[in-house]
Structures are given as structure tokens and as C-alpha cells.
C-alpha positions in Angstrom: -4.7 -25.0 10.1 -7.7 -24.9 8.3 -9.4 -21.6 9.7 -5.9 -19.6 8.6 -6.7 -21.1 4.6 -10.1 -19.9 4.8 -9.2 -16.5 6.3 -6.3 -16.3 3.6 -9.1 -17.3 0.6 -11.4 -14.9 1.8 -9.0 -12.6 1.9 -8.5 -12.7 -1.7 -11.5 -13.0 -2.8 -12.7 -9.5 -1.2 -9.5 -8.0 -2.4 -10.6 -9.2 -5.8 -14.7 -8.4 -5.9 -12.7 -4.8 -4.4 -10.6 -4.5 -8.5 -13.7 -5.9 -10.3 -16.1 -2.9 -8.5 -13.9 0.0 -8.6 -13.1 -1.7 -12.7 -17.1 -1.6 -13.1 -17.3 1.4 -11.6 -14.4 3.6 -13.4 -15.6 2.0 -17.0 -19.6 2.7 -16.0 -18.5 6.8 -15.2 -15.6 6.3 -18.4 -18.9 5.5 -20.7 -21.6 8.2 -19.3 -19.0 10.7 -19.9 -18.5 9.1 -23.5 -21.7 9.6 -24.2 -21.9 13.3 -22.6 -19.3 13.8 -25.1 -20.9 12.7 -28.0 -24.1 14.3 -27.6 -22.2 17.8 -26.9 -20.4 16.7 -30.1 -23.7 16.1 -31.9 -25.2 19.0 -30.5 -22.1 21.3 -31.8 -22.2 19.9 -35.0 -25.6 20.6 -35.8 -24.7 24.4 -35.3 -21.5 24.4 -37.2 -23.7 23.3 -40.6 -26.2 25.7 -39.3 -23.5 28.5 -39.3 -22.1 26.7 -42.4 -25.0 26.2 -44.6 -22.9 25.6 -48.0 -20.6 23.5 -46.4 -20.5 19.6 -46.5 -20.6 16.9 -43.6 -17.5 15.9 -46.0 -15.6 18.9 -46.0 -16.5 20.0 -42.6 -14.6 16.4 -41.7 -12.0 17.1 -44.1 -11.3 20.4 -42.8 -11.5 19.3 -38.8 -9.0 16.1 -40.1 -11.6 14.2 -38.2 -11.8 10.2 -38.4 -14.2 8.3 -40.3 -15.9 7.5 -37.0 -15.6 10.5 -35.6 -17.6 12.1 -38.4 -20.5 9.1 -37.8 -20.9 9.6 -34.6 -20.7 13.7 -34.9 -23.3 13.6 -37.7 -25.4 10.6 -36.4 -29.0 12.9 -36.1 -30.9 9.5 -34.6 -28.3 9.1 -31.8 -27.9 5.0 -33.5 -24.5 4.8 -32.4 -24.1 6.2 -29.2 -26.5 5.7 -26.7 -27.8 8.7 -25.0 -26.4 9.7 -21.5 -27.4 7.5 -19.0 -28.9 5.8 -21.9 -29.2 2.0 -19.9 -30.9 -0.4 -22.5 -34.2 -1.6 -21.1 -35.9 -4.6 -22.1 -39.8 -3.8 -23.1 -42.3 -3.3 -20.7 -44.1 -6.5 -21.2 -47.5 -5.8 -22.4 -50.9 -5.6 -19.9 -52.6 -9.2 -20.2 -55.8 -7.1 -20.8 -54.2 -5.2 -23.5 -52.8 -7.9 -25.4 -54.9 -9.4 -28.4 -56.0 -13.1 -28.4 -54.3 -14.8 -31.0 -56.9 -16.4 -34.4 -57.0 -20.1 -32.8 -58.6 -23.4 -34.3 -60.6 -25.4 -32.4 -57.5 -27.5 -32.3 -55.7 -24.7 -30.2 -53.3 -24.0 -33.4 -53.7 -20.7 -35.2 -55.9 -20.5 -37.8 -53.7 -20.3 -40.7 -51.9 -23.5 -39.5 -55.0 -26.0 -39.0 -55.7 -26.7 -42.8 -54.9 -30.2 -44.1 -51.5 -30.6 -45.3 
């Protein structure tokens, strides 16, 4: 029959949208502990050359036979390469209409700087 085919497909389909949420989960809780990591790592760093203050990022890598990525994410002061916990990327706030500037127009409606005579 046809109702059992639909049952069976539906069936799947739940059992699969089931793997791809507890997937999206376990990799969204895998990355905000990633990033708890590294900025404890960062955060640690920044005391060792406090404690160390002769001692290079170099040799402090060299010594701690730590990768060259581990060493730019451990000593990455602007937090570039690593988001920040829970750090979602947001799109801009778009700007307030009143707080946005009229752009220089022609009479023609083109900006200025593109009216002349070519």
C-alpha cells in the first residue's frame, strides 16, 4: 500500500533530521569549548611571558614543543583566529535611515563624480 511507503519514508526522514541535530549539536558544544580553550590558552600565555619577561614567544614554543599553530593561536593578542566563546558572527546592524548620509547626486540621479561628459 501506499500509506505503509509513506509511513516507512517518514520514518527515515525523522531518524535522519534526529543524526543531523544531535551532529549540529555535538559540533556547536565541540566548538564553544574550542574556543573556551583557546582563550584560557591565550589568557595563560600572556602570564607565562609576564613571569618570563626575557623569554621569547619562540623559545617559549620551542621549550613547550608546541606546533606552529598552536603557538598562533596561544599568542594571537587580537583573538583573529579564534573567535571568542560564544563568539556567533553577526552581520552589521544595518544603519538608522535617519543616520545614514545622502549620497552627492546630479540632477541626473548619478553621483556627482560620475555625471561629467565622457
Amino acid at each position: 500500500m501506499a500509506s505503509d511507503y509513506v509511513d516507512d519514508f517518514l520514518r527515515d526522514e525523522r531518524e535522519s533530521f534526529k543524526r543531523k541535530e544531535a551532529a549540529a549539536k555535538k559540533f556547536d558544544g565541540r566548538l564553544d569549548n574550542f574556543r573556551k580553550s583557546v582563550q584560557a590558552l591565550r589568557d595563560a600565555a600572556r602570564q607565562f611571558e609576564e613571569a618570563f619577561p626575557g623569554m621569547s614567544r619562540t623559545m617559549i614554543a620551542d621549550k613547550l614543543a608546541m606546533t606552529g599553530t598552536e603557538k598562533n593561536i596561544a599568542f594571537d593578542a587580537k583573538g583573529e583566529l579564534v573567535a571568542a566563546p560564544g563568539g556567533r558572527k553577526t552581520p552589521p546592524a544595518e544603519p538608522e535611515p535617519e543616520n545614514v548620509a545622502e549620497p552627492d547626486t546630479s540632477d541626473a540621479g548619478r553621483p556627482t563624480w560620475a555625471s561629467g561628459n565622457y
